[in-house]
C-alpha positions, 0 to 999 in steps of 0.5 A, a space after each residue: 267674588 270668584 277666584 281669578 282663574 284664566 283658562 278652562 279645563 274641559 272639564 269646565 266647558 263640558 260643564 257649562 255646555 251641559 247646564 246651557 242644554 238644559 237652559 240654564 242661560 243666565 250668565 250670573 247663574 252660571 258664574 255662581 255654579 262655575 266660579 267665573 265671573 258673568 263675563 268670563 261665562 259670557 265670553 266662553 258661551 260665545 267662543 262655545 257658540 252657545 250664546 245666540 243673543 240671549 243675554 246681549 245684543 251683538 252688532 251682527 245683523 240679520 237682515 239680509 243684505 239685498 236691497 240695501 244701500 251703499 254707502 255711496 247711494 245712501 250719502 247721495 240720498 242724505 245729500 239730497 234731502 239736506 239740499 230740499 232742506 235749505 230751500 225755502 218752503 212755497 205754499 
């Protein structure tokens, strides 16, 4: 287990900035090499802008925003849907 360090040196981040470049994006790696822990190494990636969901998935969407529902529309829709739901089925 790493030593418990806190904060980076510039040193370190330029470090780490290097080996990403040259694709090394696996953050055990890294933390083996930087005597982090992988989610110390995950963490800096992200606040470095290095880490582009390579590893993790994060809840920021790419899809673009037109053409999607409101919430609104989407409760009338469900609404909607439940109610056709609840009546009988007629052959």
């Amino acid at each position: 287990m790493p030593k418990k360090k806190y904060y980076w040196t510039r040193a370190e981040e330029a470090e780490l900035i290097e080996l990403w470049k040259k694709g090394i994006t696996n953050f055990d790696v890294l933390a083996k090499e930087l005597n982090r822990t992988p989610g110390a190494i995950a963490k800096k990636a992200e606040r470095l802008q290095l880490s582009s969901g390579t590893q993790r998935q994060t809840t920021t969407t790419t899809v673009p925003l037109k053409g999607l529902l409101t919430h609104e529309q989407t409760l009338k829709t469900l609404v909607g849907a439940l109610e056709l739901l609840r009546k009988p089925f007629k052959n």
